[in-house]
C-alpha positions as CSV (number, residue, x, y, z in Angstrom):
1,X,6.1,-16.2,23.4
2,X,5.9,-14.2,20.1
3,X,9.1,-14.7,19.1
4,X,12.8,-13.8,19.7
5,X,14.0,-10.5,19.0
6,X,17.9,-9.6,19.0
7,X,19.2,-6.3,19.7
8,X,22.4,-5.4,18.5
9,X,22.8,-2.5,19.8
10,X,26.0,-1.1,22.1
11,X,24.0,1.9,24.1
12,X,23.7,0.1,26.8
13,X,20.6,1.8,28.7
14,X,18.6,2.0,24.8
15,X,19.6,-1.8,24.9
16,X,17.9,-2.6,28.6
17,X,15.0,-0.5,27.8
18,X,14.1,-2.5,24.6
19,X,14.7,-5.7,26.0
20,X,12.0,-5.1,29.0
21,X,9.9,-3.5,26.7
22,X,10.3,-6.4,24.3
23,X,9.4,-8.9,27.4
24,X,6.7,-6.9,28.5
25,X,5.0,-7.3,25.0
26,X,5.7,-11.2,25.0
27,X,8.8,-11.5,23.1
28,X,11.9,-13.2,23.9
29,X,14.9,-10.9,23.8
30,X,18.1,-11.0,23.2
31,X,21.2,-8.4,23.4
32,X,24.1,-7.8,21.2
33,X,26.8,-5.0,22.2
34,X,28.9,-5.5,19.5
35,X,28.6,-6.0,15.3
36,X,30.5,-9.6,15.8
37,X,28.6,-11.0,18.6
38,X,25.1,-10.4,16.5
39,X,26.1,-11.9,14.2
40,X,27.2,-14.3,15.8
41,X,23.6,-14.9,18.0
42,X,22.0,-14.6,15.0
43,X,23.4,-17.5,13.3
44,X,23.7,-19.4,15.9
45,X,20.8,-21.3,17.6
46,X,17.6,-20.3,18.0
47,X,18.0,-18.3,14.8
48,X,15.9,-14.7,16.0
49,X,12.5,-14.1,14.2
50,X,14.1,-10.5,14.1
51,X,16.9,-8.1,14.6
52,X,16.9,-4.4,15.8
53,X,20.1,-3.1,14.8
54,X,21.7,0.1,15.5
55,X,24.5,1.8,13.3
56,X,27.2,3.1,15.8
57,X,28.5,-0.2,16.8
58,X,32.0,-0.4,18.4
59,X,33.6,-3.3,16.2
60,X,31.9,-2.8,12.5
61,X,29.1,-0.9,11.3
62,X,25.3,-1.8,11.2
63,X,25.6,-1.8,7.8
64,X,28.5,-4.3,7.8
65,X,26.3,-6.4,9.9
66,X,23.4,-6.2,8.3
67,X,25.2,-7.3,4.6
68,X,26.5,-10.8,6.4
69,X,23.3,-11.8,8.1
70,X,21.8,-11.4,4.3
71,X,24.5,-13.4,2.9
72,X,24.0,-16.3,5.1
73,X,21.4,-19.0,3.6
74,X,20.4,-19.5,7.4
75,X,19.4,-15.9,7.9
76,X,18.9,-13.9,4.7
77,X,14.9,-14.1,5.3
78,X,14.9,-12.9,9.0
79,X,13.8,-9.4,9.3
80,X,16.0,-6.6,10.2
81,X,14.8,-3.0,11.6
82,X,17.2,-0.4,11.9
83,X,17.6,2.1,14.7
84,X,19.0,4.7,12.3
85,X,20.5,8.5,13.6
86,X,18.6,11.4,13.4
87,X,18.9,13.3,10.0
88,X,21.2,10.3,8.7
89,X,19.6,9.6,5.5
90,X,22.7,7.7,4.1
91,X,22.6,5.3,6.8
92,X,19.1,4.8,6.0
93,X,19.5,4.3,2.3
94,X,22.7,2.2,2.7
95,X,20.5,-0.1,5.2
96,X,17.8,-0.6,2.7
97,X,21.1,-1.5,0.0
98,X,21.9,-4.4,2.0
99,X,18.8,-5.9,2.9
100,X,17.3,-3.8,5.9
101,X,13.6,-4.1,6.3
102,X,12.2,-1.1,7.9
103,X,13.6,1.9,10.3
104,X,13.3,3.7,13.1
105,X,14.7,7.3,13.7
106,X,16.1,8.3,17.1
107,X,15.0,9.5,19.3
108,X,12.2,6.9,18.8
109,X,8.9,6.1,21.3
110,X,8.8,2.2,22.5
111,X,5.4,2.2,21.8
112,X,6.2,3.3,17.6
113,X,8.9,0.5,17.9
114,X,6.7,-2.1,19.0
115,X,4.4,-1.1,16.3
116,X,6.4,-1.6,13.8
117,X,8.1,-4.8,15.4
118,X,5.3,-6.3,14.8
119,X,4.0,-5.3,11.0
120,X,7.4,-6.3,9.7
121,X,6.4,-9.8,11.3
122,X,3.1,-9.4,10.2
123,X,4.4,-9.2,7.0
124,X,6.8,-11.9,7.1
125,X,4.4,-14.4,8.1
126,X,1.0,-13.6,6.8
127,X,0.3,-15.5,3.5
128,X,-1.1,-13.6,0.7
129,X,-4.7,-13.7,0.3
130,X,-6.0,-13.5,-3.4
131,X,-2.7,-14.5,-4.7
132,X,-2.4,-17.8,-6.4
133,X,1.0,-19.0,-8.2
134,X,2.7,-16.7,-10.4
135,X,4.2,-17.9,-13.9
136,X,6.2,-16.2,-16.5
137,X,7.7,-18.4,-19.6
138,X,9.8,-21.0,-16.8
139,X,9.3,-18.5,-13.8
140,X,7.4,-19.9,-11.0
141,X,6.6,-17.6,-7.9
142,X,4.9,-18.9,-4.6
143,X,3.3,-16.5,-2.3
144,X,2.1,-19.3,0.1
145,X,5.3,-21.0,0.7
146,X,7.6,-18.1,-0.2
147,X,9.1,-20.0,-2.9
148,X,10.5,-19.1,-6.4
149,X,12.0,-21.6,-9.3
150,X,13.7,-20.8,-12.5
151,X,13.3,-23.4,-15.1
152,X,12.4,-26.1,-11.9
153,X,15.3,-24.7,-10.3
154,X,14.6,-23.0,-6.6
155,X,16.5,-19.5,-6.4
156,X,17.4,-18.1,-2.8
157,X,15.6,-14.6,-2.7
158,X,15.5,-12.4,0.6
159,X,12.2,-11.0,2.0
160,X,12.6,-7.7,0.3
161,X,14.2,-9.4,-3.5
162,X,10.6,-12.0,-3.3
163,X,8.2,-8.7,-2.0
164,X,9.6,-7.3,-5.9
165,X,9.2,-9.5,-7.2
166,X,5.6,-10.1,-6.5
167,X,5.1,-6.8,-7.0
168,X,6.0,-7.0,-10.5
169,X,4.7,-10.4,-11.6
170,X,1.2,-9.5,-9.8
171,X,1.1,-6.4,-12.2
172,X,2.5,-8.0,-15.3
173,X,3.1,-5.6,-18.4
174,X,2.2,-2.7,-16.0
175,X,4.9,-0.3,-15.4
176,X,5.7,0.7,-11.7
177,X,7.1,3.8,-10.9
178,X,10.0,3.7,-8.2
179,X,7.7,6.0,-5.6
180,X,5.1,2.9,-6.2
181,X,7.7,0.1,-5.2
182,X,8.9,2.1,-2.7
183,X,5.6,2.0,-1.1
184,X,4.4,-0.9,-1.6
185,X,7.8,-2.7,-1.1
186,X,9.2,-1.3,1.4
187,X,6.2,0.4,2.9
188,X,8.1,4.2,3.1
189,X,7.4,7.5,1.3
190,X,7.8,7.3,-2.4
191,X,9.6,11.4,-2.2
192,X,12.5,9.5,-0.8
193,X,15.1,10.0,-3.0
194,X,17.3,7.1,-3.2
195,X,18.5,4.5,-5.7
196,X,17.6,1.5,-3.5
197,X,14.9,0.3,-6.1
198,X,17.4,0.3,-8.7
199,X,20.5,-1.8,-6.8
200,X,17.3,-4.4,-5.7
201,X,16.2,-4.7,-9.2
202,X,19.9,-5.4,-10.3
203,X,20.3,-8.2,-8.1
204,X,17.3,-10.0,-8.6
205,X,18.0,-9.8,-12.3
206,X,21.2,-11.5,-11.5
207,X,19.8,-13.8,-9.1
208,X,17.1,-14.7,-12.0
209,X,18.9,-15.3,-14.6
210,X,17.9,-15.9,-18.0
211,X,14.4,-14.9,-16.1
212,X,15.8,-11.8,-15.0
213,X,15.8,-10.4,-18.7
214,X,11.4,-10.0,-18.2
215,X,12.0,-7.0,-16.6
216,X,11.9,-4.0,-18.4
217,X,13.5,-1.0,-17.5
218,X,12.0,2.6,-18.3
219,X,14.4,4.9,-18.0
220,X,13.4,7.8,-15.6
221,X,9.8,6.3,-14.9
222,X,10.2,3.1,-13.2
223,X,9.6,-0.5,-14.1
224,X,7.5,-3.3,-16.0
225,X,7.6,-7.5,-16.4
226,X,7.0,-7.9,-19.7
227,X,6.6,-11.0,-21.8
228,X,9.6,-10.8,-23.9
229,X,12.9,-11.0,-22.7
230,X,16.2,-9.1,-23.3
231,X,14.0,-5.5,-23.8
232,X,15.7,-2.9,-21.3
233,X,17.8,-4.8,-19.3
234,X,20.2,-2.3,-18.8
235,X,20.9,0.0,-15.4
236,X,18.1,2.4,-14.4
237,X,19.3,5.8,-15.1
């Protein structure tokens, strides 16, 4: 098997036809009709290697969902694709807020599903090639292990906070623009206006700490690690 994917996802034909597609390709599969009982599958055991979640639940929305499996220590890493509405950008946007990886719009093909089922575990698994430790004053970043310390100290990053991270400490003192991070990041089209770069970079600063301070802000351009700490910490604008 290649895995185990849950679907959380209450349509219940949509549901059935991923799961048999999602057996046909060699995955396990799981199904979810409601927000609670996802979560629920998905912190339970076999934690999935990744969750297709749709919005329109019946209990509590996607995006309710979604925040909870991030906030979990068990599950905060496992990679979460969301089967977003047509023309719902908010939904979108809020997904990528809390943590979502990538998204699908309906009416979507199996076979574009698939595709991108698999590059998001691609990308979860596949250690970085060229990419030794990275160090900044008593910053340590891992690519191989996925690991991160401040001061000796290991801090809990998701997927998407560690992928920023990287970014930025593998271009040190270069500044990133927000349609850079967005691609590169989150692998979608820079023009999308949204402020999901900014409420990532806010809480890995927080999550940093003292650390957190390296990054620079440039208001109305993007981005930068930078040697010296405490020099435009504040909110993007």
């Amino acid at each position: 098997m290649l895995g185990l994917v849950l679907t959380i996802e209450d349509e219940a034909d949509l549901a059935r036809k991923l799961q048999d597609h999602l057996n046909r390709e060699g995955f396990a599969a799981r199904v979810a009709s409601t927000g609670v009982r996802g979560i629920e599958l998905t912190l339970g055991s076999p934690v999935p290697d990744l969750v297709l979640l749709g919005l329109r639940l019946p209990d509590i929305p996607g995006i309710e969902v979604c925040r909870r499996i991030r906030q979990e220590p068990a599950t905060h890493n496992v990679p979460i694709i969301v089967l977003a509405p047509r023309g719902d950008e908010v939904d979108r946007i809020l997904g990528f807020e809390v943590g979502a990886d990538d998204y699908v719009v309906r009416p979507f093909s199996m076979r574009e599903l698939m595709l991108r089922v698999r590059a998001v575990l691609r990308r979860g698994s596949a250690p970085v090639k060229g990419l030794g430790q990275l160090r900044a004053d008593g910053l340590r970043l891992d690519p191989a292990s996925h690991r991160v310390w401040v001061d000796g100290e290991e801090i809990v990053l998701t997927a998407l906070e560690f992928r920023l991270l990287r970014t930025l400490l593998s271009h040190k003192e270069q500044v990133q623009t927000r349609k850079q991070l967005l691609q590169e990041v989150w692998h979608v089209p820079g023009e999308m206006a949204t402020r999901t770069v900014d409420t990532h970079m806010n809480r890995l600063r927080q999550k940093l700490g003292k650390s957190g301070t390296h990054i620079e802000t440039l208001r109305g351009v993007g981005y930068r690690f930078c040697g010296a700490r405490g020099v435009g910490g504040g909110a993007a604008r």
